[in-house]
LOVEX-541929 format. One record per residue (C-alpha): x, y, z; residue in three letters; residue number from 1. Coordinates in nm, 2 decimals, decimal comma. Layout:
+--------+--------+--------+-----+-----+
!     c1 !     c2 !     c3 !  aa !   i !
+--------+--------+--------+-----+-----+
!      X !      Y !      Z ! ala ! NUM !
...
+--------+--------+--------+-----+-----+
This chain:
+--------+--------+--------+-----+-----+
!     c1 !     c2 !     c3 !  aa !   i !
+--------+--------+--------+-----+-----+
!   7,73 !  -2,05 !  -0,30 ! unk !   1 !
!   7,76 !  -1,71 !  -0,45 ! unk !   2 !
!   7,97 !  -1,84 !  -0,73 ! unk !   3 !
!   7,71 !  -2,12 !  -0,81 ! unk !   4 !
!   7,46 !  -1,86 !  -0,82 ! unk !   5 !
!   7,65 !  -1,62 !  -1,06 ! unk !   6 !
!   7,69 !  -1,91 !  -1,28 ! unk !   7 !
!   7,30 !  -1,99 !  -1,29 ! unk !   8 !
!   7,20 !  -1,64 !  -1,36 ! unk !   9 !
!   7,47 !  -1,58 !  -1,64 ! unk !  10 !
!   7,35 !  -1,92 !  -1,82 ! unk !  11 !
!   7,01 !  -1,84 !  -1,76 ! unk !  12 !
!   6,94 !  -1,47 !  -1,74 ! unk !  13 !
!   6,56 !  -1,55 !  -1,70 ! unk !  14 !
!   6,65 !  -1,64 !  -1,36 ! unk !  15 !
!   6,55 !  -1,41 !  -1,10 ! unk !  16 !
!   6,76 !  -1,33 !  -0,78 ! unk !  17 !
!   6,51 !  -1,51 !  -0,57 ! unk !  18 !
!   6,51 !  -1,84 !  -0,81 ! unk !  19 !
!   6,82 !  -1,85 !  -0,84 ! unk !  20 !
!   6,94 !  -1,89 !  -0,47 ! unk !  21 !
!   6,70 !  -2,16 !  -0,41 ! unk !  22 !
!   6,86 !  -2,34 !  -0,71 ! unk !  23 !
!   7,16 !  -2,25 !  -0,56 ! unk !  24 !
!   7,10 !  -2,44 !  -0,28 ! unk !  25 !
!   6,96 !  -2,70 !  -0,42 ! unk !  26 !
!   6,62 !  -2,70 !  -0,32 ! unk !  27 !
!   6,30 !  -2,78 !  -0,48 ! unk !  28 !
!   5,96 !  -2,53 !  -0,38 ! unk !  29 !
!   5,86 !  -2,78 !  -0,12 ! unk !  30 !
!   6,16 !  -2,87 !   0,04 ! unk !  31 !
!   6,21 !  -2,47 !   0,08 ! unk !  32 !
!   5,86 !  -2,43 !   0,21 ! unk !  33 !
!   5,91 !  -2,74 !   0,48 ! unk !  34 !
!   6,22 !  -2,53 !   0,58 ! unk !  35 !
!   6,01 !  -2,25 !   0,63 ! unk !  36 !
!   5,72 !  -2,46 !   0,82 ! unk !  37 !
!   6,02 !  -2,55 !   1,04 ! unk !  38 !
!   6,12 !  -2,20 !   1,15 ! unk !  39 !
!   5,77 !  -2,08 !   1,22 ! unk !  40 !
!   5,72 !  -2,38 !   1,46 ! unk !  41 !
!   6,05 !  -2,27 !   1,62 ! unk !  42 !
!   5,95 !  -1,95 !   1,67 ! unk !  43 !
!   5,62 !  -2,07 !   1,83 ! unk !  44 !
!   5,38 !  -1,98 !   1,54 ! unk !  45 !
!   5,15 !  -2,22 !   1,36 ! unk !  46 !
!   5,25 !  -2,32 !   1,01 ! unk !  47 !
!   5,20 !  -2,09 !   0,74 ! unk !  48 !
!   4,95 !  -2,02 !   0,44 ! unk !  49 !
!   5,29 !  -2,09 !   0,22 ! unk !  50 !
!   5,20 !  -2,28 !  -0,08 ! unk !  51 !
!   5,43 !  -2,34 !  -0,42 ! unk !  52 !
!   5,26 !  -2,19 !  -0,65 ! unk !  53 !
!   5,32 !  -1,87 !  -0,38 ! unk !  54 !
!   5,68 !  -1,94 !  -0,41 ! unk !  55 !
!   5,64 !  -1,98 !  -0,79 ! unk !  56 !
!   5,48 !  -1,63 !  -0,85 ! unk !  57 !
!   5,71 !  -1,44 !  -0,62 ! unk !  58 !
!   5,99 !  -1,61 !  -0,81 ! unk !  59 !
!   5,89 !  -1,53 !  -1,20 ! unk !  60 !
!   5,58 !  -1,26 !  -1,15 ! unk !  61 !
!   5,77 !  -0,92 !  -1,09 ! unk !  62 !
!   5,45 !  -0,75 !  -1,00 ! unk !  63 !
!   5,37 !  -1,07 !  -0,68 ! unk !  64 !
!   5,59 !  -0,99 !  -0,39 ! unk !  65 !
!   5,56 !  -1,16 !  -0,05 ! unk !  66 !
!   5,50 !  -0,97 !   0,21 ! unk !  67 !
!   5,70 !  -0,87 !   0,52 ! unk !  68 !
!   5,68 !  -1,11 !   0,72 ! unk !  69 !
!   5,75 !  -1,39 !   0,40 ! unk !  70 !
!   6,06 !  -1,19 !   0,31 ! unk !  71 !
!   6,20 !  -1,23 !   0,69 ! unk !  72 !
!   6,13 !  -1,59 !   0,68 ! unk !  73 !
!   6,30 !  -1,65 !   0,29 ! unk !  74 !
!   6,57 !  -1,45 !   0,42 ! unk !  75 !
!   6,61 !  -1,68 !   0,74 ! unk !  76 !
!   6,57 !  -1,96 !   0,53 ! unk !  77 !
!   6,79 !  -1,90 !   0,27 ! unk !  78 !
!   7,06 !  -1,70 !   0,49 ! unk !  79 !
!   7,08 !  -1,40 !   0,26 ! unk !  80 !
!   6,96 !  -1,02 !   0,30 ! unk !  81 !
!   6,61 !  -0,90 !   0,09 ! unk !  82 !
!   6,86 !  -0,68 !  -0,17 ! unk !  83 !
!   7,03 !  -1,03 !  -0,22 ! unk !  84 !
!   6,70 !  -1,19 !  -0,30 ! unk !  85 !
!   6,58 !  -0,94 !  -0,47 ! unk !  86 !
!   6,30 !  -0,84 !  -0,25 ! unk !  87 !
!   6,43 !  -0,52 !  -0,12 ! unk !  88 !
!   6,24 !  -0,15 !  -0,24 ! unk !  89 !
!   6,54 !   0,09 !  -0,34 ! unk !  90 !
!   6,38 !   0,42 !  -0,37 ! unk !  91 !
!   6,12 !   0,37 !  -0,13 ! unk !  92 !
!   6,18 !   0,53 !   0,26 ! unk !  93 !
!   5,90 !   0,42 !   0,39 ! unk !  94 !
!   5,92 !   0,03 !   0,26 ! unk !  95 !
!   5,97 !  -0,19 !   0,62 ! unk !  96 !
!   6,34 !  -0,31 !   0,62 ! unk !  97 !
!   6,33 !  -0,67 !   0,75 ! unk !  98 !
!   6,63 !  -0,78 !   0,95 ! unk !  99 !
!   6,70 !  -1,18 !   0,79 ! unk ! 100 !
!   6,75 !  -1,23 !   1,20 ! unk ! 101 !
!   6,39 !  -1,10 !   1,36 ! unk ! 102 !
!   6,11 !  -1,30 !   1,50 ! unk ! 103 !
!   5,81 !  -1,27 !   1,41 ! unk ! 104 !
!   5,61 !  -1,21 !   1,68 ! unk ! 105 !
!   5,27 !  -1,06 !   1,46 ! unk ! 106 !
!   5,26 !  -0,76 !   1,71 ! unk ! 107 !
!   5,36 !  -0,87 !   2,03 ! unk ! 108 !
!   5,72 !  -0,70 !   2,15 ! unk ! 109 !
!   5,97 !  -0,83 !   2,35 ! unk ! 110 !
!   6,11 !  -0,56 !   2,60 ! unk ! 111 !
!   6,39 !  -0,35 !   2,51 ! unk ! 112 !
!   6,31 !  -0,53 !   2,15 ! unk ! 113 !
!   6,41 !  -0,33 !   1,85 ! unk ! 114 !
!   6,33 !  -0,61 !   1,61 ! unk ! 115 !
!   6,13 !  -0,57 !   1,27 ! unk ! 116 !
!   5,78 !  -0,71 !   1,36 ! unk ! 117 !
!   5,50 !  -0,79 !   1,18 ! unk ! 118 !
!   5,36 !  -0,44 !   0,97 ! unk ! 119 !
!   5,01 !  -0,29 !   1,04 ! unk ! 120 !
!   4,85 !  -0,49 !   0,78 ! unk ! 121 !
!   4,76 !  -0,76 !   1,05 ! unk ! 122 !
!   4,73 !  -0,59 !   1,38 ! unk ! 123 !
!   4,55 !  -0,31 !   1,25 ! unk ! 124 !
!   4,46 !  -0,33 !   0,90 ! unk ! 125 !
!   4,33 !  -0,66 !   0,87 ! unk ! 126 !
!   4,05 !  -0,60 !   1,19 ! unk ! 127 !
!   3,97 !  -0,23 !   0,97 ! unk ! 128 !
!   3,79 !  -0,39 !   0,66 ! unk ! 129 !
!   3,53 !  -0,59 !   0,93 ! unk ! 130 !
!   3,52 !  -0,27 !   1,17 ! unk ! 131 !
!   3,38 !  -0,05 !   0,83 ! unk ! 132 !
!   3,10 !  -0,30 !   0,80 ! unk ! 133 !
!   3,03 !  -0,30 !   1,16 ! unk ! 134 !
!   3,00 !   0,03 !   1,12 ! unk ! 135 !
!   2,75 !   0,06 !   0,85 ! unk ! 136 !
!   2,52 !  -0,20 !   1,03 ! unk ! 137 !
!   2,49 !   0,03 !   1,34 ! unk ! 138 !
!   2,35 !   0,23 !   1,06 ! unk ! 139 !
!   2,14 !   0,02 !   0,89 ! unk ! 140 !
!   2,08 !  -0,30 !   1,09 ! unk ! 141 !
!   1,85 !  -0,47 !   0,81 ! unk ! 142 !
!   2,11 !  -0,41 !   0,57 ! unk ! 143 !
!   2,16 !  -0,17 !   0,25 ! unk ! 144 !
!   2,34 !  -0,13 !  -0,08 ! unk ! 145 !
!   2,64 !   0,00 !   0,17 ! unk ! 146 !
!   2,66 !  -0,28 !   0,37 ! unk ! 147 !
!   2,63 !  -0,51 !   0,03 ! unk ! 148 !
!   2,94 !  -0,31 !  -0,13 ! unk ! 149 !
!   3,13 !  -0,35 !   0,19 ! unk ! 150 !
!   3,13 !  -0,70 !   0,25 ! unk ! 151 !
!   3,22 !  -0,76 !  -0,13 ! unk ! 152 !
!   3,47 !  -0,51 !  -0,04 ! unk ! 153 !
!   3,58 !  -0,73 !   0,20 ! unk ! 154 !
!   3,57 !  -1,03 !   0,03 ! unk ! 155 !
!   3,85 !  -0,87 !  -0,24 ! unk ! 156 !
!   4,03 !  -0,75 !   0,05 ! unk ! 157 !
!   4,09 !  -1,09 !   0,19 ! unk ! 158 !
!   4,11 !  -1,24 !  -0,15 ! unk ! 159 !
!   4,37 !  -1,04 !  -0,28 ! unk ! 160 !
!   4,59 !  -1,04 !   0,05 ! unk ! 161 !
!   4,50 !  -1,38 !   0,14 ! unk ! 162 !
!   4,92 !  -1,48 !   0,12 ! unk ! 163 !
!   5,01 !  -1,15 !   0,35 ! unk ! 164 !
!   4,86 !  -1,28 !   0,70 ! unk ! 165 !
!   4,88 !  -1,62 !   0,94 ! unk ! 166 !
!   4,58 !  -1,83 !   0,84 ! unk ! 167 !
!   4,43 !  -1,86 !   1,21 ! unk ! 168 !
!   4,43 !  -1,48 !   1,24 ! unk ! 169 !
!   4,27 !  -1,48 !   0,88 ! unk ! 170 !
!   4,02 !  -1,74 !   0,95 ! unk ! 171 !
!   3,92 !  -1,55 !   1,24 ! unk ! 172 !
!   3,88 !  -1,22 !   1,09 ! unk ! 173 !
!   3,73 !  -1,36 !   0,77 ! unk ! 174 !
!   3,48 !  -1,54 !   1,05 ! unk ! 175 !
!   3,41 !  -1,29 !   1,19 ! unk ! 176 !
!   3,27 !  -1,08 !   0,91 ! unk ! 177 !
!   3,10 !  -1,37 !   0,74 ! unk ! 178 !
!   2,88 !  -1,33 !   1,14 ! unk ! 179 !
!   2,82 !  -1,01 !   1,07 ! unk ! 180 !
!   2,60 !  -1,07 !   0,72 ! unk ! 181 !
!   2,36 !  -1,37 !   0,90 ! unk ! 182 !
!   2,13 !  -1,08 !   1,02 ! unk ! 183 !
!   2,12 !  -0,83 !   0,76 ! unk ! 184 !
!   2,05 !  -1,12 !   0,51 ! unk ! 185 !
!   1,76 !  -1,25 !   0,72 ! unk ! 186 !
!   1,61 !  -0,92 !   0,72 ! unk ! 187 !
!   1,67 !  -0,91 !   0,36 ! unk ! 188 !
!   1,51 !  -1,20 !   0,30 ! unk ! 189 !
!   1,17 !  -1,18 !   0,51 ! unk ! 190 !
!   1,05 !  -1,03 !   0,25 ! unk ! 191 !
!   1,09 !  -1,05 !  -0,11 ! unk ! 192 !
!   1,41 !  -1,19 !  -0,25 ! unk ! 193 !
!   1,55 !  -0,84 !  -0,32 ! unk ! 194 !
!   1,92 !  -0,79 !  -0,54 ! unk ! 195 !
!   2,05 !  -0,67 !  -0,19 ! unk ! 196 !
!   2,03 !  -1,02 !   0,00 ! unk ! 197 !
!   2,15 !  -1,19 !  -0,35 ! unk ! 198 !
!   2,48 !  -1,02 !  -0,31 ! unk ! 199 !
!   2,52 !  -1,10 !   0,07 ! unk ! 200 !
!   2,44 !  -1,41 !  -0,01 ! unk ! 201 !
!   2,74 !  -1,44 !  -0,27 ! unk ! 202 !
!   3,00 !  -1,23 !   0,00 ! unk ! 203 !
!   2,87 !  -1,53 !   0,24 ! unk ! 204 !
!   2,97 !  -1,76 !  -0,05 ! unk ! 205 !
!   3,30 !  -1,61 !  -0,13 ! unk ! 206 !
!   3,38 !  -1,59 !   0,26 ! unk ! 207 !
!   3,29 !  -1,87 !   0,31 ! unk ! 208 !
!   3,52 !  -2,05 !   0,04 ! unk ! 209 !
!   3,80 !  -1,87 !   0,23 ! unk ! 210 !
!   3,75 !  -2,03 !   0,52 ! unk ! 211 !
!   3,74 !  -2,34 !   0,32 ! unk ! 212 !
!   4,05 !  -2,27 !   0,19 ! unk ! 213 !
!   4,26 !  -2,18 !   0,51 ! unk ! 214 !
!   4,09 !  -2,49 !   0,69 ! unk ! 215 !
!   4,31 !  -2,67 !   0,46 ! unk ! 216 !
!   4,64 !  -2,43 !   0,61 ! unk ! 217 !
!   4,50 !  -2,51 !   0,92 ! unk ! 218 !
!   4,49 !  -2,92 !   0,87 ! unk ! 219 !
!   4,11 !  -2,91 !   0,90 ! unk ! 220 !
!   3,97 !  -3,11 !   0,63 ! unk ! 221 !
!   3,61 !  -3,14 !   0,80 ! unk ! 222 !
!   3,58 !  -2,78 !   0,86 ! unk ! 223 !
!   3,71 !  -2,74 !   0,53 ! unk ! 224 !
!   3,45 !  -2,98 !   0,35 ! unk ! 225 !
!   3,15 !  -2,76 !   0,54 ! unk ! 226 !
!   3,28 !  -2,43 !   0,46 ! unk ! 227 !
!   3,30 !  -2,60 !   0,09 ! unk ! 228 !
!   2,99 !  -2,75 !   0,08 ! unk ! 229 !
!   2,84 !  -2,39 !   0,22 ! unk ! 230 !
!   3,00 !  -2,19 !  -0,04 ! unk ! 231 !
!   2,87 !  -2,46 !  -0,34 ! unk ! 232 !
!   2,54 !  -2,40 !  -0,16 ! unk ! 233 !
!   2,57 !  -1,98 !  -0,23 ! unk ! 234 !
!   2,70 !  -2,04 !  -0,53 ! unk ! 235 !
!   2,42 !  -2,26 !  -0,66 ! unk ! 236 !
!   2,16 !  -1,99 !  -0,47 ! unk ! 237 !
!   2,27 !  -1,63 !  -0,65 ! unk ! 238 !
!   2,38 !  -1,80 !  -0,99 ! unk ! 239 !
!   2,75 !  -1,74 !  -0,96 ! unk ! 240 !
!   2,89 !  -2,04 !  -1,19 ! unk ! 241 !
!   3,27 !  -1,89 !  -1,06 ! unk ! 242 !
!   3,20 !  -1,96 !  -0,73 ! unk ! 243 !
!   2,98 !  -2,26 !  -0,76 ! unk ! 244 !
!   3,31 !  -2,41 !  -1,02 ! unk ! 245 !
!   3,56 !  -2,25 !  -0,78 ! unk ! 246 !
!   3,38 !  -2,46 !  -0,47 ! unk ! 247 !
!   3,33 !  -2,79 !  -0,63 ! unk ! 248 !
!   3,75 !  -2,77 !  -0,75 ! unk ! 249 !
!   3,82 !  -2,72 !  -0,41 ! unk ! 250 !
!   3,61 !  -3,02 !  -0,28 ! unk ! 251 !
!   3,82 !  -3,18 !  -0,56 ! unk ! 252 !
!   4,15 !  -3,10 !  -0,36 ! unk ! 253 !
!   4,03 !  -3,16 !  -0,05 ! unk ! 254 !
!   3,89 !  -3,54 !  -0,15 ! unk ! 255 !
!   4,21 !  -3,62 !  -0,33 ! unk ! 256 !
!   4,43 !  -3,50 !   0,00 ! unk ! 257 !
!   4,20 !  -3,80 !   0,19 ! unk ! 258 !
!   4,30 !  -4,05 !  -0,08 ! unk ! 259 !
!   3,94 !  -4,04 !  -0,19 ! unk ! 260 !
!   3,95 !  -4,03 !  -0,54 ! unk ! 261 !
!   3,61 !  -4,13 !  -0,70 ! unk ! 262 !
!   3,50 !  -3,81 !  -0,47 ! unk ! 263 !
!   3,80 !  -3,63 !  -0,59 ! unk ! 264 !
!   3,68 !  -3,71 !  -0,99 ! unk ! 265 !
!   3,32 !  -3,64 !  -0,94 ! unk ! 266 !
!   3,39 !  -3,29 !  -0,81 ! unk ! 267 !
!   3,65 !  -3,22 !  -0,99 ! unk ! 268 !
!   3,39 !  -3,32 !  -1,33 ! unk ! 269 !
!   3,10 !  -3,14 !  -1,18 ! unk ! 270 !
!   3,30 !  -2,79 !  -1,18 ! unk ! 271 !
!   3,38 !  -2,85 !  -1,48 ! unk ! 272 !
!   3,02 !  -2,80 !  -1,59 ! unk ! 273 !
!   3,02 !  -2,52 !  -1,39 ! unk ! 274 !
!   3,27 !  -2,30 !  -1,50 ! unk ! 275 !
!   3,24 !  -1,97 !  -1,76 ! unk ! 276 !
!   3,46 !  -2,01 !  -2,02 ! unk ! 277 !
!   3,83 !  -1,87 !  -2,02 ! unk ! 278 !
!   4,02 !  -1,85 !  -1,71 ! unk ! 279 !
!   3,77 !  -2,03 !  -1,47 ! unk ! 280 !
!   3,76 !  -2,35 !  -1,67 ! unk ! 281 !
!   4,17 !  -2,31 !  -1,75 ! unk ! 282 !
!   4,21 !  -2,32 !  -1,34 ! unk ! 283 !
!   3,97 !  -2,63 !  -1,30 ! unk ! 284 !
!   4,12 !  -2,84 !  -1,60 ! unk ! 285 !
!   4,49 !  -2,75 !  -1,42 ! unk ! 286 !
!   4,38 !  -2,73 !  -1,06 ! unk ! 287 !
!   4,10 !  -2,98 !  -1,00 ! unk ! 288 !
!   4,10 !  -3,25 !  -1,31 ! unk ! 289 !
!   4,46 !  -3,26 !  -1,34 ! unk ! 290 !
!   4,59 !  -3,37 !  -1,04 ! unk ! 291 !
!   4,31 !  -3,65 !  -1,02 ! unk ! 292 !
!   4,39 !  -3,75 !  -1,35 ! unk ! 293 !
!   4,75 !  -3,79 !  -1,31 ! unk ! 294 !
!   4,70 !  -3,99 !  -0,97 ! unk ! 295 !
!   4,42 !  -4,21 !  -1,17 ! unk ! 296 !
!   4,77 !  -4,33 !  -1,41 ! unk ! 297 !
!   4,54 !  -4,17 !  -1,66 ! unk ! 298 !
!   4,81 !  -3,97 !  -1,93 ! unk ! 299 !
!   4,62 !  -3,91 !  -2,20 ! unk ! 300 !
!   4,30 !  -3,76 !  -2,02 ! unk ! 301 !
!   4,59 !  -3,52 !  -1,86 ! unk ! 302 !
!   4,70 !  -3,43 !  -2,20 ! unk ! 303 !
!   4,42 !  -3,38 !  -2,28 ! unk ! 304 !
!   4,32 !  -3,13 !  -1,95 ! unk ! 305 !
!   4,66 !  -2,98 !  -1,99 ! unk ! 306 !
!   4,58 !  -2,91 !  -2,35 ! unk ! 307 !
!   4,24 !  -2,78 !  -2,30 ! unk ! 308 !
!   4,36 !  -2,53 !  -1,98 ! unk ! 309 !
!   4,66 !  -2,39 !  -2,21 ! unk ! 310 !
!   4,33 !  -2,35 !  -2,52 ! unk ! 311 !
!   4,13 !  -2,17 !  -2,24 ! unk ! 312 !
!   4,43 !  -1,99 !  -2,08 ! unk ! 313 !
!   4,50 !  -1,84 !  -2,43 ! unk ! 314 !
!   4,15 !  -1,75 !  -2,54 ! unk ! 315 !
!   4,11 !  -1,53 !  -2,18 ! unk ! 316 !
!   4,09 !  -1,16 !  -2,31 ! unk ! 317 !
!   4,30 !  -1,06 !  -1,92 ! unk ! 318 !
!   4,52 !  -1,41 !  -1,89 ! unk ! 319 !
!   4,56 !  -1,42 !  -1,53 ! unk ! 320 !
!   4,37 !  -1,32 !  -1,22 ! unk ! 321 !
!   4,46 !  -1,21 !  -0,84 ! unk ! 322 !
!   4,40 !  -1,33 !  -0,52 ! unk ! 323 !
!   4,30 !  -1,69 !  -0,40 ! unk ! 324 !
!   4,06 !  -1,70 !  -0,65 ! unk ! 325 !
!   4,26 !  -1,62 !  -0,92 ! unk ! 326 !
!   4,47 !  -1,82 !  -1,14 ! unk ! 327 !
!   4,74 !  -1,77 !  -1,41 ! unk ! 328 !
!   4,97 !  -1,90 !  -1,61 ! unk ! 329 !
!   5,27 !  -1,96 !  -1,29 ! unk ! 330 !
!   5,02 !  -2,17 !  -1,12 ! unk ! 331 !
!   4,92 !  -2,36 !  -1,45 ! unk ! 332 !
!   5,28 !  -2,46 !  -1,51 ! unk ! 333 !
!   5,30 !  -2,58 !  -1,13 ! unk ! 334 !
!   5,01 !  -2,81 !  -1,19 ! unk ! 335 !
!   5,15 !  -2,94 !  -1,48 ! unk ! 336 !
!   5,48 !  -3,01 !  -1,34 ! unk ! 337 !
!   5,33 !  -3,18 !  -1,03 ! unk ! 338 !
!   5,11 !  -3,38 !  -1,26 ! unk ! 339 !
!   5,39 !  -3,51 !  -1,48 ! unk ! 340 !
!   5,57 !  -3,61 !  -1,16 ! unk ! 341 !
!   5,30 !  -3,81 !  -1,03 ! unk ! 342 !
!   5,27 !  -3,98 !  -1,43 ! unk ! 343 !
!   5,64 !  -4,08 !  -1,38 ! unk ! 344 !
!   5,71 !  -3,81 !  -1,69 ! unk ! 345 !
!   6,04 !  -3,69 !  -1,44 ! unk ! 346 !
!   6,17 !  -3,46 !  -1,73 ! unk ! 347 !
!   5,91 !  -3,33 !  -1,88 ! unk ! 348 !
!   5,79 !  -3,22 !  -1,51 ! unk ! 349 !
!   6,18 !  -3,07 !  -1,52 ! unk ! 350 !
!   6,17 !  -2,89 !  -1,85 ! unk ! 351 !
!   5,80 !  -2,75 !  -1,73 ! unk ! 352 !
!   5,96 !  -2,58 !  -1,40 ! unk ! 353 !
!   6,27 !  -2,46 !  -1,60 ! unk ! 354 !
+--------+--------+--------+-----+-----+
């Protein structure tokens, strides 16, 4: 094993640690993530919010880490320590030092345990972003410019840490807070339609696309096509062509995961109408057109997406964007691997992960 992976790493210095021992092994992203799926529902827990483009950052994106409680499990997984993988913070005394061994037990600790569990981020952090806009509503019932920065606050917060926490506890939380807006926006909106209930209106949009989104995780298409449908319906209401793109791509995924792919191609077209220009329409001609177009047998249509995303991709003054909205050039090359799998183009889809 370690000899295999010396070889890999001194023929392809590009490599990194954490690539390299899945090669190692063997193992493409999804068999590696069914591995993981496997020890969670060992331990108990619900499957994760793992996905391979995930794996892919964490692999070639220095500044993408997985959390704690994803290290633990790669380490499992793999059977190696975080330094081996890569994932370890020299220099740092405070970083958490998962032992490859621990449960994860998200908080809950076994007597006499002195396992790693799950860092503050969930038990404690996670609730703190909702409890701040609780807060400023026992201040301001009807709503205010505060309680219109925090739940955008929010939104980023969940956004941008969506990979870091179990997608029921998510859901919940994100559920939660997207509760808290219903009565500050009716208040806001008895009235005139003021700039204070269009932006709670596009946090309910936002959270409400995250919810979409870990309905999936959770194998809950219907939930997920009515948290969809409500986030299109926000998007449409303040204006936001992002969201209103981001929603109808997702409907796209969702359709083509139920085999329904007329559904699949009209919402996967209709975002395309939608989206600004740059990084919004690179992420629906890889993440929503693509895929339908490669399971339509349709090549040169998904040469012609894969083209246009790269044209976008490279016209974007930033490149790449964070979070689950986000999108960059890892998750571009995924899609286009996975699409020339599905075209029979075995290796071209090869020479795309390489």
């Amino acid at each position: 094993m370690h000899r295999t992976l010396t070889a890999i790493r001194a023929t392809l210095p590009e490599v990194s640690a954490l690539e390299g021992w899945r090669l190692a092994l063997g193992w493409s992203r999804a068999q590696t993530i069914v591995r993981i799926t496997a020890l969670y529902r060992s331990d108990g827990l619900r499957s994760p919010a793992l996905s391979e483009s995930m794996l892919c950052r964490w692999e070639h994106d220095p500044r993408e880490r997985p959390g704690d409680e994803y290290t633990v499990m790669l380490c499992r997984v793999y059977g190696a320590r975080p330094e081996q993988l890569g994932l370890d913070r020299p220099g740092d005394p405070f970083a958490a030092r998962p032992q490859p061994r621990a449960l994860i037990r998200y908080g809950r600790h076994a007597p006499q345990s002195r396992e790693w569990v799950e860092p503050m981020t969930t038990a404690a952090g996670l609730p703190a972003a909702r409890e701040s806009l609780r807060l400023a509503l026992l201040t301001d019932p009807t709503g205010s410019t505060t309680v219109a920065d925090l739940a955008e606050a929010a939104v980023e917060h969940y956004a941008l840490h969506y990979s870091k926490h179990p997608p029921q506890i998510l859901f919940d939380e994100v559920h939660a807070t997207r509760q808290l807006l219903g009565q500050p926006l009716a208040a806001a909106t008895a009235g005139a339609d003021s700039p204070g209930a269009r932006e709670l209106r596009r946090s309910i949009g936002y959270l409400s696309g995250l919810l979409g989104n870990l309905a999936v995780h959770l194998d809950d298409r219907p939930g997920a096509r009515a948290h969809l449908a409500t986030a299109y319906a926000y998007g449409q209401r303040t204006g936001d062509l992002r969201l209103t793109a981001w929603a109808c791509g997702a409907r796209s995924m969702v359709a083509l995961a139920d085999h329904q792919l007329d559904a699949a191609a009209q919402h996967a077209e209709e975002a395309l109408t939608h989206a600004p220009p740059g990084l919004p329409r690179a992420q629906i001609h890889s993440w929503a057109r693509l895929p339908v177009l490669a399971q339509q047998g349709r090549g040169r249509d998904a040469d012609q997406a894969l083209a246009a995303a790269a044209d976008e991709l490279d016209a974007d003054p930033a490149g790449s964007a964070p979070g689950r909205f986000g999108f960059d050039e890892a998750e571009r090359a995924l899609h286009e691997a996975e699409a020339h799998l599905a075209l029979g183009r075995v290796e071209q889809a090869i020479r795309r992960t390489d």
